[in-house]
N, C-alpha and C positions, 0 to 999 in steps of 0.2 A: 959775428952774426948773432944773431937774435936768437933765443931760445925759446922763447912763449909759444905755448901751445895752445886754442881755443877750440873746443867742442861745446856741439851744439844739440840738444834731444829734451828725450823727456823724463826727467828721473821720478821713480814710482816706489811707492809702499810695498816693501814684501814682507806677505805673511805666510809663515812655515809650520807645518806640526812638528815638536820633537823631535828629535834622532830621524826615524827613517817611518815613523806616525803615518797612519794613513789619515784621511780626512775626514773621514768617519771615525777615527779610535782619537782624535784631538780634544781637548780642554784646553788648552792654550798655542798660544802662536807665538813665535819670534821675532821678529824683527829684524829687518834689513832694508835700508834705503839705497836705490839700484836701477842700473838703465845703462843701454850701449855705451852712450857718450859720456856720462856719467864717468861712468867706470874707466874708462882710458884719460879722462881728464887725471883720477885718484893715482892711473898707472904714470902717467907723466911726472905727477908732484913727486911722487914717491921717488922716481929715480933723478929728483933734484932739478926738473923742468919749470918754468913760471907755467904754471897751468889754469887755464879761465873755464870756467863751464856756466853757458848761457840757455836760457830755459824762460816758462813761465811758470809761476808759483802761485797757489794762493795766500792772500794776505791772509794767514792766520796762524796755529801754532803748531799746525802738523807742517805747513808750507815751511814754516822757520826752523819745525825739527830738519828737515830734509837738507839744507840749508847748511845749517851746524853741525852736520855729518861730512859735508862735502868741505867745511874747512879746517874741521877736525882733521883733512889728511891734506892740510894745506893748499885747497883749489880757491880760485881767487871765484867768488860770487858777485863782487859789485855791477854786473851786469845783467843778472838775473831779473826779468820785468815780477812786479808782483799785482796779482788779481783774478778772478776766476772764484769758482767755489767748492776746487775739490784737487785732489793729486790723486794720480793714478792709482789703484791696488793690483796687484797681482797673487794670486796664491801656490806655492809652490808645495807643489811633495816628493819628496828625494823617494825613485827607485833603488832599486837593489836587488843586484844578480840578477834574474830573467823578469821580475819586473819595474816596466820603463816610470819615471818621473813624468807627473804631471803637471799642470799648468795651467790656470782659468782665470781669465783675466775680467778685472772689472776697472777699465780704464776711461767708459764714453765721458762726454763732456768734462775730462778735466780740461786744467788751468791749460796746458799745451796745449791741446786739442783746439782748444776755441780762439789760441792765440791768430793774431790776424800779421799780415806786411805792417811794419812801420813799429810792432810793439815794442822791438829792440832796436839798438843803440850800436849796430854793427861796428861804425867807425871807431867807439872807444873801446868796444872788445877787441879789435883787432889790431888797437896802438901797442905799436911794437912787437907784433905777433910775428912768427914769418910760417905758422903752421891755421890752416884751419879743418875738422873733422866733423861727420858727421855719417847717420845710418840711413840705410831703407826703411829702417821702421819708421822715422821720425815724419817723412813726407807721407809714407799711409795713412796718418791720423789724420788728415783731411786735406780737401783742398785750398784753401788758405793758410795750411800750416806748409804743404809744399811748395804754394807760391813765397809763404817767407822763408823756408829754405833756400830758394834759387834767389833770394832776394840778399841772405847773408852769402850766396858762392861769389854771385855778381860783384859786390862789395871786396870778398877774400882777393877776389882777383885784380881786381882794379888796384890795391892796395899791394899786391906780387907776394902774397902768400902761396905755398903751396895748397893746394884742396887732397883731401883722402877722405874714401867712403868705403865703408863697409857694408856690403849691397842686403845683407840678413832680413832676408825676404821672410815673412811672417804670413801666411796663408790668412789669420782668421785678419787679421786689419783691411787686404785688398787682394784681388784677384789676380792674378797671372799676366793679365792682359792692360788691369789696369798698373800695375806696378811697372810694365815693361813699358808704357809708352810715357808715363810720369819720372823713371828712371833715365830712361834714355835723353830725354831732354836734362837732363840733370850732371850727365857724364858728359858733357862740352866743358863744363869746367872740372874736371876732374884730373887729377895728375897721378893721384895712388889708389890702386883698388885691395879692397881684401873680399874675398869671397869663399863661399865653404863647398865642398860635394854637392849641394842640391843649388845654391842661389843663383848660377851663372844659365841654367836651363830652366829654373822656375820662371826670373825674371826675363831675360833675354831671347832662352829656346836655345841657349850654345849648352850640349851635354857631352859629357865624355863618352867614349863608347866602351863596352866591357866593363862596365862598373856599377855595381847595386849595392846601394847607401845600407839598406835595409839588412843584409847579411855580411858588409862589412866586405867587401871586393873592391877593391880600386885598382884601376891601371893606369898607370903611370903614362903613357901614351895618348891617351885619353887625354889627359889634364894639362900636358903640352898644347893638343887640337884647343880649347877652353881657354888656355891664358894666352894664347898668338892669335885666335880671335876675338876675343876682349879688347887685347892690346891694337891691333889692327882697326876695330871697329870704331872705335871710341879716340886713338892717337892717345894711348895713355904711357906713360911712364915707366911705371912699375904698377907688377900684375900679381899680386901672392894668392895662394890659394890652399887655404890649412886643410888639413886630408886627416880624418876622423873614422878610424876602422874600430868598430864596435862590436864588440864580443860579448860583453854584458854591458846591463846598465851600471854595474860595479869596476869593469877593465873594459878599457879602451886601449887601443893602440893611435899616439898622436905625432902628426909630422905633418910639414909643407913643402909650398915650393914656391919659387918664384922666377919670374919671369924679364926681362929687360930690355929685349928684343934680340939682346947678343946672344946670350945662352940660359937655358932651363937649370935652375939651380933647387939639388931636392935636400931638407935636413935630413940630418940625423931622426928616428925613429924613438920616442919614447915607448915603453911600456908602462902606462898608469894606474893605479889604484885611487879612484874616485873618492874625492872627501864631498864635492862640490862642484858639478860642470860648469854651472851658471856662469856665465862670463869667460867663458874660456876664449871663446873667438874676440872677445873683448882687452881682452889680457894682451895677444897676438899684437892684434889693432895697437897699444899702448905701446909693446916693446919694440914694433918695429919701427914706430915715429920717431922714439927717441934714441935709437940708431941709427936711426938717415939725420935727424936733425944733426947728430953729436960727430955725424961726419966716417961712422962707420959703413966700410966696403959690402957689396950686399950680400956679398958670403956670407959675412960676421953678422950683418943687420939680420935677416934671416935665421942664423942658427941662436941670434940673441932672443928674436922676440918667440920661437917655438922653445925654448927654456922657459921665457918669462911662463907661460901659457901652462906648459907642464905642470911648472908650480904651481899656477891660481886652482888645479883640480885638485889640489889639497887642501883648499883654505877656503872654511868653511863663511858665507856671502856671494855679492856680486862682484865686490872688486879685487885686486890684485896687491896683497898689501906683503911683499917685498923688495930689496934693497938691487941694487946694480951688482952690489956684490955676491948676493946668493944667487943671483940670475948665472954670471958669469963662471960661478963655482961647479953650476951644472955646465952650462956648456961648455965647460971646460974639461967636463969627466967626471966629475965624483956625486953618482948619482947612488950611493949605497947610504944616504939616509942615519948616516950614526950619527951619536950625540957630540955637537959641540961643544967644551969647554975651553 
């Protein structure tokens, strides 16, 4: 069976202040090239997947850095349209202990944004694929970029890829109302979902009961009702849904679950110490694809890709830049962090 994986979004410029800088105490920024799809393409490469990530770019030299980032960690670009006149920015500032991390984004009219149906090349991104990915965020940027979304699913399926979305409903892109009825036409081709505490009730209006995101309460009950109405609603597959209890913006507590229709399957519990949240749900997305692709049971898929996830909140970026084997090391137990030699 095929191993190729292709995601689809918008990968954007991040700039940071320093260490934990507020945006006011900054002189310089850092750099990071980063996005949903993006970022699970790099988690694919990295544990040895063909991995494609398709997008639009500007023809220019910020378009090309972005680019050379993405094959620095071996993601295949030759499908990337190029044109437009700008890549996204976003600006990040890392909170710490009681306070939360910010986020302002200055994305309108880039290269994606204005992409139109017809600008990619679906059939050759998806030669030889048997996986296709993609986010909620990427159909919010407008309405032409969601009709070519359901324009690459359309395509995914006719060609007997599996489809997986990660529903990461973003308030300031589109409203409640409209993400739910642009979504929902979207989840016909859909086979795997990932969702987090707030997306399934943002988007959809399906909420757990007994549980407030905001002081870090999750019932476990709840999230059962949430993934057997998903899975019901929609005729999906497989239903995960990563459970993020928040005690500071410095410790988190991290775990999921997932769903099948036979039985609610919940990981193992992390206790985290934050280097970098960014991408976490991202990270998730990446490890569990390439334990359903690679034929892992959804026990193991599950307990793989909340290890993989664990990790990325140590490492500092948007993407997930380790091995199968240190994934595997934690979920296998040896989460005490000493020095290897």
């Amino acid at each position: 069976m095929s191993k190729k994986v292709v995601t689809f979004g918008e990968i954007m410029l991040r700039l940071s202040p320093p260490e934990h800088q507020r945006f006011t105490q900054a002189d310089s920024f850092e750099i990071v090239y980063g996005g949903g799809e993006a970022n699970v393409a790099v988690s694919a490469a990295n544990y040895g997947l063909d991995a494609a990530f398709v997008t639009k770019l500007p023809d220019n030299a910020i378009g090309d850095s972005a680019i050379n980032e993405l094959r620095r960690y071996g993601v295949d670009t030759n499908f990337i349209a190029r044109g437009g006149d700008r890549i996204g920015i976003y600006y990040y500032e890392k909170g710490a202990s009681v306070r939360p991390s910010k986020v302002i984004y200055d994305r309108a009219y880039s290269a994606i944004a204005e992409a139109k149906p017809g600008d990619i090349d679906w059939k050759g991104a998806f030669e030889g694929a048997t996986w296709f990915h993609f986010t909620g965020i990427t159909p919010a940027l407008g309405e032409d970029v969601a009709k070519l979304t359901e324009e690459g699913c359309k395509v995914a399926k006719e060609m007997g890829l599996t489809v997986s979305c990660d529903l990461n409903y973003r308030k300031k892109l589109w409203t409640t109302e409209e993400a739910g009825k642009t979504m929902g036409e979207l989840m016909k081709y859909v086979d795997v979902i990932v969702a987090n505490e707030e997306d399934a009730e943002k988007v959809f209006g399906i909420k757990a009961a007994k549980t407030d995101v905001t002081s870090g309460e999750l019932d476990m009950e709840g999230y059962k009702y949430v993934a057997k109405e998903l899975k019901e609603r929609f005729d999906l597959e497989i239903v995960t849904i990563t459970l993020r209890e928040s005690i500071s913006a410095s410790d988190n507590n991290w775990s999921a679950m997932l769903y099948d229709g036979n039985e609610y399957l919940f990981s193992k519990k992390y206790n985290l110490h934050i280097v970098d949240r960014v991408g976490g749900g991202d990270s998730f997305g990446g490890g569990l694809i390439y334990s359903l692709v690679s034929g892992y049971g959804h026990r193991d898929a599950l307990e793989f890709a909340v290890a993989a996830s664990a990790l990325k909140h140590t490492i500092i970026g948007d993407a997930n830049h380790v091995s199968v084997e240190e994934v595997n090391n934690l979920k296998d137990g040896d989460a005490s962090g000493r020095v290897q030699r």
